[in-house]
N, CA, C and O of each residue as an XYZ file, in Angstrom:
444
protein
N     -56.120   -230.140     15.406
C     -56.964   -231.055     16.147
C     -57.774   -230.258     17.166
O     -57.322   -229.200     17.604
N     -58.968   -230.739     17.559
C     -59.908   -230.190     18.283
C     -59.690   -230.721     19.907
O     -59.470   -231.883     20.249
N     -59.835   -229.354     20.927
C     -59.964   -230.264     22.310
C     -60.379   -231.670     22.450
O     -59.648   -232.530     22.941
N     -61.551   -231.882     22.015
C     -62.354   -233.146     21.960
C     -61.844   -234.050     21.662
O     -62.052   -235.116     22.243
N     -60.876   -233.910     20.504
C     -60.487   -235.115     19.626
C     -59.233   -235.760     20.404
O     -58.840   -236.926     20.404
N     -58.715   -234.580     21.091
C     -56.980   -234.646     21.220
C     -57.219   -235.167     22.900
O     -56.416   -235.961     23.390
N     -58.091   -234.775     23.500
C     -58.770   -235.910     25.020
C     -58.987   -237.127     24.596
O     -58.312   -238.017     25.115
N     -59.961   -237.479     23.568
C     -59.962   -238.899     23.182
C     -58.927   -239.902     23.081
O     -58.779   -241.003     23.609
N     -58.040   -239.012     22.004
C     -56.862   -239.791     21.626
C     -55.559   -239.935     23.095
O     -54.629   -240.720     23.282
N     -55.963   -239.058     23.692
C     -54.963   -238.907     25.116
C     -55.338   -240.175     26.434
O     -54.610   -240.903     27.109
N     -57.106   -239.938     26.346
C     -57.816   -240.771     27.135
C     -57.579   -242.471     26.754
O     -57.784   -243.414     27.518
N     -57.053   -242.531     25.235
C     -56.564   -243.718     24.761
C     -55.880   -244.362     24.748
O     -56.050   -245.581     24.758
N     -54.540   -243.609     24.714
C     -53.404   -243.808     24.933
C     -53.270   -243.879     26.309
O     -53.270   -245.055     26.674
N     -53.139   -242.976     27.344
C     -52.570   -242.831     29.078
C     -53.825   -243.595     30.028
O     -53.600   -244.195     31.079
N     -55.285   -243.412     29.355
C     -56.408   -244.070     30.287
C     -56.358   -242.735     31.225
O     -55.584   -241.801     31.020
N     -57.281   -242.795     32.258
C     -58.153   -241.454     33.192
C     -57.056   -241.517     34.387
O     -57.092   -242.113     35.464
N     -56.096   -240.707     33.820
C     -54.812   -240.091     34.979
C     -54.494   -238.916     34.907
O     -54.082   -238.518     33.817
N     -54.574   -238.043     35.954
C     -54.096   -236.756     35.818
C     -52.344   -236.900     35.196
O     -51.689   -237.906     35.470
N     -51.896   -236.027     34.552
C     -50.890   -236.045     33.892
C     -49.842   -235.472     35.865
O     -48.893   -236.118     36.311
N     -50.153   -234.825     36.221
C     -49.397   -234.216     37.383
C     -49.589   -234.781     38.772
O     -48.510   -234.641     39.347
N     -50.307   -235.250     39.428
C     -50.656   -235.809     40.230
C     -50.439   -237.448     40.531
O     -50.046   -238.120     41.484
N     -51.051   -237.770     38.810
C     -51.064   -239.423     38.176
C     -52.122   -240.401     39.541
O     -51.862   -241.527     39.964
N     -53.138   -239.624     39.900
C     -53.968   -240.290     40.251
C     -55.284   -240.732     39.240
O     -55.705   -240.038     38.315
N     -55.833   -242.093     39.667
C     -56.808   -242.162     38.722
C     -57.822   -241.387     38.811
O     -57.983   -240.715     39.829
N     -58.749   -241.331     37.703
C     -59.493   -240.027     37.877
C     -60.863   -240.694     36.913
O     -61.217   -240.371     35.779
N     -61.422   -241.691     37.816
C     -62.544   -242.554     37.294
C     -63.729   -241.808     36.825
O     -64.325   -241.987     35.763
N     -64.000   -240.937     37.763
C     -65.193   -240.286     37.963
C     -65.243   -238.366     37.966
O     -66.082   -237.477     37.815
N     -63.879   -238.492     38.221
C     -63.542   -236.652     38.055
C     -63.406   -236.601     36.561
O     -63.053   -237.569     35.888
N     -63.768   -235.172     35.979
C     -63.402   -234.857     35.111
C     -61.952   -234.420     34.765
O     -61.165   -234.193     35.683
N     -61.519   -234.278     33.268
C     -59.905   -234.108     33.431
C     -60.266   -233.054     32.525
O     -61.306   -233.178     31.878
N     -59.733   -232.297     32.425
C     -59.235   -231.159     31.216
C     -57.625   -231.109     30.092
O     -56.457   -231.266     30.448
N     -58.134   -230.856     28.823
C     -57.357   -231.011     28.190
C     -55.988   -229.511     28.600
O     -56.587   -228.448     28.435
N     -54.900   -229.315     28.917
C     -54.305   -228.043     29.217
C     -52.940   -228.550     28.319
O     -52.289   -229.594     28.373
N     -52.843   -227.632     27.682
C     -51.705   -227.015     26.496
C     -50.552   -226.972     27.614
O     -50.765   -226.208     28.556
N     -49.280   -227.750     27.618
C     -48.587   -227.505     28.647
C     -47.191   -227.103     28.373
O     -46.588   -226.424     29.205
N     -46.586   -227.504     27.175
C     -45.484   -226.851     26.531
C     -45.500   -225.285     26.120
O     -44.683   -224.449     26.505
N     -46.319   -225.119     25.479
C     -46.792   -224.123     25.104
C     -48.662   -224.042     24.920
O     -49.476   -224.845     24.463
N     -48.821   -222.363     25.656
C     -50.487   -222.356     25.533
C     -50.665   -221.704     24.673
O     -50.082   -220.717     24.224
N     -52.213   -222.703     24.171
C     -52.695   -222.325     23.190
C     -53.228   -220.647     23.031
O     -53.258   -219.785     23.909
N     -53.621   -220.547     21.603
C     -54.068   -218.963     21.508
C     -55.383   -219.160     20.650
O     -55.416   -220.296     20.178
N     -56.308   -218.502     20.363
C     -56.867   -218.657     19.164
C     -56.419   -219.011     17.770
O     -56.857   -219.772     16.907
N     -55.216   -218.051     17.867
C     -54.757   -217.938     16.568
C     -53.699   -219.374     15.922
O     -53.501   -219.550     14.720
N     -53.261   -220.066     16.781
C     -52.829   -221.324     16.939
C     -53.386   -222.263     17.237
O     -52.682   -223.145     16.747
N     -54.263   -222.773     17.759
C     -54.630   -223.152     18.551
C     -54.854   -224.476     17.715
O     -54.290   -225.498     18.107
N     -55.531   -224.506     16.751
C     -54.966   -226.021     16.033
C     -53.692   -226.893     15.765
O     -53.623   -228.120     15.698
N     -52.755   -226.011     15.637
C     -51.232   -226.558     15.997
C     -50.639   -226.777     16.948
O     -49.641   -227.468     16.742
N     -50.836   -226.436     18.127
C     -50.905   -226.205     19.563
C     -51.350   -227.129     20.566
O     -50.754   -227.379     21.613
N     -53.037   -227.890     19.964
C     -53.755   -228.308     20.175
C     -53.122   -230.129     19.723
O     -53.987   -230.803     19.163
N     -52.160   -230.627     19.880
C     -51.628   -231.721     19.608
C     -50.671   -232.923     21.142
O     -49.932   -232.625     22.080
N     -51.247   -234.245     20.632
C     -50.731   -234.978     21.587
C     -48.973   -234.714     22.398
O     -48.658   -235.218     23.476
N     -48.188   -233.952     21.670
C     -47.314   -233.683     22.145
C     -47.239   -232.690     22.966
O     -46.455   -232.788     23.910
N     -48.048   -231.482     22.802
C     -48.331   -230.245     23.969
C     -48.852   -230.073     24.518
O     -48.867   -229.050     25.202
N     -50.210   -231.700     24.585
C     -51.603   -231.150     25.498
C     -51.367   -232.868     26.280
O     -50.982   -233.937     25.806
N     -51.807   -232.455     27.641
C     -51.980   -233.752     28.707
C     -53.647   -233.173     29.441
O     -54.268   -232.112     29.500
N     -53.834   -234.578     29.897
C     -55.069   -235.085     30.704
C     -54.860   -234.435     32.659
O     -54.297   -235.210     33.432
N     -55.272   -233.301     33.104
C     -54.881   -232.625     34.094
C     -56.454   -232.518     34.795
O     -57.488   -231.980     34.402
N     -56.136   -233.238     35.931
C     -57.825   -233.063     36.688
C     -57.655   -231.775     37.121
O     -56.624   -231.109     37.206
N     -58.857   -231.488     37.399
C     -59.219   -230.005     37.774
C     -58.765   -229.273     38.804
O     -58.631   -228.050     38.825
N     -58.436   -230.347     39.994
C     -57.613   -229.345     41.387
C     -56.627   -229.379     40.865
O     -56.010   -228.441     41.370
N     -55.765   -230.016     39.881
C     -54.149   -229.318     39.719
C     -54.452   -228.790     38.618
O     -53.427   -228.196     38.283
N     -55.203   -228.639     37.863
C     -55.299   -227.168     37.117
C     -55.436   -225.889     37.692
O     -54.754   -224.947     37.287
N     -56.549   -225.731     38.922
C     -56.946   -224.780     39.250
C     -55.771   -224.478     39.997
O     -55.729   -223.306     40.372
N     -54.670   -225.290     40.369
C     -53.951   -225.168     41.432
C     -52.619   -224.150     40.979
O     -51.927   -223.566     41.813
N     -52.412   -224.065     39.484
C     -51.757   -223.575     38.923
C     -50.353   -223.921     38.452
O     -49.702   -223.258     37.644
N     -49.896   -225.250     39.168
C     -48.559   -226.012     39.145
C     -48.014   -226.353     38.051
O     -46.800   -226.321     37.852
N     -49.264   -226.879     36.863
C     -49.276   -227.106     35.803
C     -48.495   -226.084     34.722
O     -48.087   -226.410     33.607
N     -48.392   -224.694     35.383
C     -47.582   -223.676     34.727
C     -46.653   -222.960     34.369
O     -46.330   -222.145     33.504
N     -46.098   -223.763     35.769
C     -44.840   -223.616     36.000
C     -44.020   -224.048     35.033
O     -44.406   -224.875     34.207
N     -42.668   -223.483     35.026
C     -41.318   -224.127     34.328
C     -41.022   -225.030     34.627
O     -40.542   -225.556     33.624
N     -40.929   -226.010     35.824
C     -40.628   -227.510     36.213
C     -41.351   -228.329     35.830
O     -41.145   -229.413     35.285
N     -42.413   -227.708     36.172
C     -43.801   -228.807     35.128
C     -43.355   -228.703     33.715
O     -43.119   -229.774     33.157
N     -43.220   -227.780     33.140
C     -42.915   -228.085     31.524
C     -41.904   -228.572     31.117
O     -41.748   -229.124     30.027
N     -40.986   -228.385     32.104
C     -39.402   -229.177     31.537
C     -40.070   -230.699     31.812
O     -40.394   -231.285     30.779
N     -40.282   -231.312     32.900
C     -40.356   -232.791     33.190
C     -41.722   -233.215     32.050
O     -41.637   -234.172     31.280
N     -42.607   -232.555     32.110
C     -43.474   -232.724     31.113
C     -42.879   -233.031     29.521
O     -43.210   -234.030     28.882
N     -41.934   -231.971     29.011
C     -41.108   -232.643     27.692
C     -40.277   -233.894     28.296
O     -40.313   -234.798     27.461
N     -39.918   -234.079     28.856
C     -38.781   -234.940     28.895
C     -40.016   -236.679     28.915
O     -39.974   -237.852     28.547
N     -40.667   -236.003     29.399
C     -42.444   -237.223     29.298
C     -42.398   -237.698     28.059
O     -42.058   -238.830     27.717
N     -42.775   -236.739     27.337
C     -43.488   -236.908     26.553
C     -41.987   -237.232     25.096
O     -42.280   -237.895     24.102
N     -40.781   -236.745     25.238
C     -39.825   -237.274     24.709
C     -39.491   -238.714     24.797
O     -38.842   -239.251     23.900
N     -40.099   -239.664     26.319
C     -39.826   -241.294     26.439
C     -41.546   -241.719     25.253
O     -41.677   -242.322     24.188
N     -42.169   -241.275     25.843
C     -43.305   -241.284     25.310
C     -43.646   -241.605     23.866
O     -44.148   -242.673     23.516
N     -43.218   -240.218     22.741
C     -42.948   -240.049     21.401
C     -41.993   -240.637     20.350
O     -42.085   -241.364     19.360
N     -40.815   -239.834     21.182
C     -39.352   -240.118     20.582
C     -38.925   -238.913     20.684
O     -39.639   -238.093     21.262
N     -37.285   -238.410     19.988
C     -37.779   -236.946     19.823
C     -37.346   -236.454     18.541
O     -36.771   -235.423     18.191
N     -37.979   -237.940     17.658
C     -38.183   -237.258     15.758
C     -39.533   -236.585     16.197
O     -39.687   -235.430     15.799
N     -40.960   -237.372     17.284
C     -42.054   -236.841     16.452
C     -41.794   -235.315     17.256
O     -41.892   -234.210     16.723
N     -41.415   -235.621     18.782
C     -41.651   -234.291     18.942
C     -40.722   -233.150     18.454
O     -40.884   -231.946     18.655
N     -40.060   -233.548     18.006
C     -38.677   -232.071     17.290
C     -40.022   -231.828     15.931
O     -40.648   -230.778     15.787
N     -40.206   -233.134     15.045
C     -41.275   -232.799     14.127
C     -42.161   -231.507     14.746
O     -42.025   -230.320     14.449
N     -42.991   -232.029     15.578
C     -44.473   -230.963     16.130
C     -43.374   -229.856     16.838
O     -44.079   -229.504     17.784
N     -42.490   -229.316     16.946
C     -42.227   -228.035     17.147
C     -41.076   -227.788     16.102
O     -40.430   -226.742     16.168
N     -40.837   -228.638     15.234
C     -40.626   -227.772     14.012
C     -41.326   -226.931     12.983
O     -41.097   -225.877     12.388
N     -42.331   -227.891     13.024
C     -43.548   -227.851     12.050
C     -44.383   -226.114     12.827
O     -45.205   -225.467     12.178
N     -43.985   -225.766     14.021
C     -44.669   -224.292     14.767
C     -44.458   -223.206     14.058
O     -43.287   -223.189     13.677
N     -45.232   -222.027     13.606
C     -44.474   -220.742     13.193
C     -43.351   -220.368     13.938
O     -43.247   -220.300     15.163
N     -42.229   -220.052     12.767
C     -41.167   -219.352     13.743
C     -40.888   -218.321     14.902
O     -39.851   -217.951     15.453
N     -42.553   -217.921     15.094
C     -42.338   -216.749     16.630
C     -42.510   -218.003     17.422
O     -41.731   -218.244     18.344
N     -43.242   -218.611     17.193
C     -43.498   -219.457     18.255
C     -42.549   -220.291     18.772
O     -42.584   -220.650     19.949
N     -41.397   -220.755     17.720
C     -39.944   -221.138     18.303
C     -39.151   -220.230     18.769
O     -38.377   -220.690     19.609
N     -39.024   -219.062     18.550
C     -38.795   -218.106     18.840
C     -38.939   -217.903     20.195
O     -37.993   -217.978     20.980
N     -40.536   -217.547     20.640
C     -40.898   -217.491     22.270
C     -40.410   -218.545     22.954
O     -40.239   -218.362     24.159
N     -40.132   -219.630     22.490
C     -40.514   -220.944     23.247
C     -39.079   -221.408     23.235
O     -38.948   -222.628     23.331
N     -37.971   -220.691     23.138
C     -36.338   -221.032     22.778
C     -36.047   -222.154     23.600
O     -34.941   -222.664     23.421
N     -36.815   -222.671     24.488
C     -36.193   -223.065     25.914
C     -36.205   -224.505     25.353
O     -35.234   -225.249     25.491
N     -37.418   -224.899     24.669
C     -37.477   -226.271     24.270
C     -36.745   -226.555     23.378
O     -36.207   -227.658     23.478
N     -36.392   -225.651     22.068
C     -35.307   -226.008     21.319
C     -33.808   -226.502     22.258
O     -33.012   -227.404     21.999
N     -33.821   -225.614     23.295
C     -32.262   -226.119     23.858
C     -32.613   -227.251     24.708
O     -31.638   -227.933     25.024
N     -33.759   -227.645     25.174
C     -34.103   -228.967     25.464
C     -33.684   -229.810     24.497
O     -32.918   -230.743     24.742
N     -34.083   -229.589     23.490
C     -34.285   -231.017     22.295
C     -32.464   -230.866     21.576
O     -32.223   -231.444     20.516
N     -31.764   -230.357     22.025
C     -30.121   -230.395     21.746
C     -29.438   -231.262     21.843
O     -28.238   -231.133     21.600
């Protein structure tokens, strides 16, 4: 899925809220940010999915919070009430195995 597509479908589902903040964000722009795992080129279509990417306005992007390990743990556990966790065990099963590999932390999440 494409940035574009995967904001739409996000902007559809949650409506104009920063994912971290959760203020409305009528008139600010939001950015799509890969938050489980970041994207690469080389992934970046698999990567690029409603389960790893949230709606993040721009001062808590720039702010860097979003990068942290606390943000990503509470962020899965989101997006686990959110999904379930068939689809999301699905979308990080379905990852190349380095990428479960790097990312061990969420497998022992999803235990």
């Amino acid at each position: 899925m494409k940035p574009g597509e995967v904001k739409e479908l996000l902007l559809a589902e949650h409506g104009r809220y920063c994912e971290n903040c959760h203020y409305p964000k009528d008139g600010d722009p939001l950015d799509v940010h890969h938050c489980l795992i970041h994207t690469s080129k080389r992934y970046a279509d698999i990567l690029t999915h409603r389960v790893n990417c949230a709606l993040i306005c721009r001062t808590c992007h720039r702010n860097g919070i979003v990068n942290g390990f606390e943000f990503r743990v509470r962020f899965l556990h989101k997006q686990l009430e959110r999904y379930g966790y068939w689809e999301v065990r699905a979308w990080f099963d379905h990852l190349p195995e380095k990428l479960q590999i790097t990312n061990g932390w969420i497998r022992e999440e999803l235990k």
